[in-house]
Rosetta silent file (secondary structure, phi, psi, omega in degrees, C-alpha in Angstrom):
SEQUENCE: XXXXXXXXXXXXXXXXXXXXXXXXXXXXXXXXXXXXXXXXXXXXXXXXXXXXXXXXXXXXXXXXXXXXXXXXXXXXXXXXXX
SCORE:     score description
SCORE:     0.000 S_00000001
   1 L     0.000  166.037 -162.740  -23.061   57.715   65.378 S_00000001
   2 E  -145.330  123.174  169.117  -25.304   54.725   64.581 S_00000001
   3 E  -119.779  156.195  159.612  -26.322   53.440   61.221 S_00000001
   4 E  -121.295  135.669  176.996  -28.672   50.873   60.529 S_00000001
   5 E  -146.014  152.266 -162.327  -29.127   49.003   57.342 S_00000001
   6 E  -136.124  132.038  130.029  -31.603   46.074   56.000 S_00000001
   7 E  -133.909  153.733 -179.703  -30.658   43.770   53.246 S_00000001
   8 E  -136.981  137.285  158.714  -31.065   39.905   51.731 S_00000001
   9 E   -67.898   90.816  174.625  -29.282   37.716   50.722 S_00000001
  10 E   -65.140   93.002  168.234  -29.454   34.951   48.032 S_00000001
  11 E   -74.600  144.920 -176.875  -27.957   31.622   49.475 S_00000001
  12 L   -66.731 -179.478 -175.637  -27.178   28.945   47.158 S_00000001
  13 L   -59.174  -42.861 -158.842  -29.103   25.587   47.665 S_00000001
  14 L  -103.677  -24.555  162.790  -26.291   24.056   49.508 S_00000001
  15 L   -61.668   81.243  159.299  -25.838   26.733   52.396 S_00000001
  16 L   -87.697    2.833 -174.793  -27.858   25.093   55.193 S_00000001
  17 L   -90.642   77.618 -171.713  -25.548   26.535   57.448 S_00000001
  18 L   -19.251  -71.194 -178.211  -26.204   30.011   59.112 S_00000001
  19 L   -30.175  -47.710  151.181  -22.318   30.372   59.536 S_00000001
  20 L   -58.927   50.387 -173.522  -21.898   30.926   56.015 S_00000001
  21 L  -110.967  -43.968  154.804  -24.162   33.488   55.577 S_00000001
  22 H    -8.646  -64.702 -168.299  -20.602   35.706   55.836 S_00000001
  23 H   -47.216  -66.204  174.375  -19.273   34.025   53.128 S_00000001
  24 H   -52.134  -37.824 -158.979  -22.015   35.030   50.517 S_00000001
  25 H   -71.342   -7.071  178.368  -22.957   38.745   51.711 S_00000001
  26 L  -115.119   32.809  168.133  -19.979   39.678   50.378 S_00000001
  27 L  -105.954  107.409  175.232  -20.676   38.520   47.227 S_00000001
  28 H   -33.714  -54.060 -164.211  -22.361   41.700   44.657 S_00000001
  29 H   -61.196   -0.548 -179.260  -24.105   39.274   42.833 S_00000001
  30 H  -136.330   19.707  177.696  -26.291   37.848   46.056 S_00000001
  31 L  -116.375  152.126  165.627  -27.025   41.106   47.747 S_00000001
  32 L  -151.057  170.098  178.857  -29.518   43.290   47.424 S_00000001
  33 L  -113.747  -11.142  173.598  -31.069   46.167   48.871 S_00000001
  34 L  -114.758  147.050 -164.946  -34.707   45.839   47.935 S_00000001
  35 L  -104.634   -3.580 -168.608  -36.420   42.395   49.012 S_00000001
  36 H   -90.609  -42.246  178.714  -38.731   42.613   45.370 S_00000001
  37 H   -60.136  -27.216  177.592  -35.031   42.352   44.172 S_00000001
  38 H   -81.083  -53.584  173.873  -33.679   39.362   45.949 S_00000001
  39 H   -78.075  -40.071  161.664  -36.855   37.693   45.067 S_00000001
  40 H   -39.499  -57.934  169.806  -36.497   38.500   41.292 S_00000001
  41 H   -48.225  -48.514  171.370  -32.713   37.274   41.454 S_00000001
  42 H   -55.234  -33.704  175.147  -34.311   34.322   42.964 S_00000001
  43 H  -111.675   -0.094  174.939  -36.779   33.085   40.399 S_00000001
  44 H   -78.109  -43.486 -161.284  -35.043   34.156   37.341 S_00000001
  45 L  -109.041  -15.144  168.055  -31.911   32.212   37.869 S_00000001
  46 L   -87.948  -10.929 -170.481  -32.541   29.270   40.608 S_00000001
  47 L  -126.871   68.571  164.369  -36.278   28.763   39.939 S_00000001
  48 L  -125.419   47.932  144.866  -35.500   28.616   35.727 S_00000001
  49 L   108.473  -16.151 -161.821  -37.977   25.488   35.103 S_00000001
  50 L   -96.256  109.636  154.104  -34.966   22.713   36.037 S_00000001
  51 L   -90.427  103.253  176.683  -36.393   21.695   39.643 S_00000001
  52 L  -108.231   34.477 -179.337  -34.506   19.156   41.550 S_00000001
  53 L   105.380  -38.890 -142.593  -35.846   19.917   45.158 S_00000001
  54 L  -111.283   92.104  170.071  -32.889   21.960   46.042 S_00000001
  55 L   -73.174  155.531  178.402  -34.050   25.516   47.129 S_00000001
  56 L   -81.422  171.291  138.336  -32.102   28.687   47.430 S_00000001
  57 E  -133.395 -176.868  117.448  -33.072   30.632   50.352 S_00000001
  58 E   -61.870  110.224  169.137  -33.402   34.277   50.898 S_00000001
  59 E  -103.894  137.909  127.511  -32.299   35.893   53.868 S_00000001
  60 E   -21.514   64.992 -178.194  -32.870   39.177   55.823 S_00000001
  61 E   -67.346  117.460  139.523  -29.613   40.996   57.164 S_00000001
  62 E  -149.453  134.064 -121.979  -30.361   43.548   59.523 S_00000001
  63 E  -128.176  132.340  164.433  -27.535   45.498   60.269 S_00000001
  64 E  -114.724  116.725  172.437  -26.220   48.012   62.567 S_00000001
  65 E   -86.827  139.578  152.660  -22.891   49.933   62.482 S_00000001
  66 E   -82.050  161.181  156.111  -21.033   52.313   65.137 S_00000001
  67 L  -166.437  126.024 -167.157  -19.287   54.578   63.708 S_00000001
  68 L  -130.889  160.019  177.105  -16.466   57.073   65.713 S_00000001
  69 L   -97.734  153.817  167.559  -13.713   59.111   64.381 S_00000001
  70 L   -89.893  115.204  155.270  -10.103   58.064   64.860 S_00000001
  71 L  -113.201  106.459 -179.863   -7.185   60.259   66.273 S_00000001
  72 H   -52.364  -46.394 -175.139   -4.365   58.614   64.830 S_00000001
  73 H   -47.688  -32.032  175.661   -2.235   60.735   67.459 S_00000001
  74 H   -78.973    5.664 -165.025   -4.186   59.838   70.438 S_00000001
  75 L  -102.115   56.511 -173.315   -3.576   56.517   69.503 S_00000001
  76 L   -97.459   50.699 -165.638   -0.905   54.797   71.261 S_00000001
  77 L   -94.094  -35.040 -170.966   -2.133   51.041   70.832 S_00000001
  78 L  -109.500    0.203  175.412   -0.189   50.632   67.023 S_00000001
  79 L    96.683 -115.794  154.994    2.910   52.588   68.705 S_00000001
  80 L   -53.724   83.506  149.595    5.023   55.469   67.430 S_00000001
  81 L   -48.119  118.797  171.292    3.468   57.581   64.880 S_00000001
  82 L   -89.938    0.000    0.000    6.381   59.737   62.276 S_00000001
């Protein structure tokens, strides 16, 4: 089976680096599931009147999963099962 999922991401100021984008997504507090939300998060608490230049950004995740069942028994890769 195949899921897909869409989400964004609030990066701090200081992320210019796509490789951290990891770091953050698995932070509650910077995810969201709605992009009106993400933008909301975004001007309430990084856009609150103190500007020094130094933008957040918002990102786009979009995400696919596999997903298969497991037979532990059929499994001999971890070894013995008891």
């Amino acid at each position: 089976m195949r899921l897909r999922q869409t989400f964004w991401v609030v990066l701090p100021w200081h992320s210019n680096d796509d490789a951290s984008i990891d770091e953050y997504m698995g932070n509650p507090e910077r995810v969201f599931y709605a992009e009106c939300r993400a933008k909301v998060k975004y001007l309430d608490e990084y856009m609150d009147g103190y500007d020094k230049g130094e933008f957040p950004r918002i990102i786009k995740v979009m995400a696919e999963y596999y997903v298969t069942d497991v037979n532990p028994e059929q499994d001999t890769s971890m070894g013995e099962i008891k």
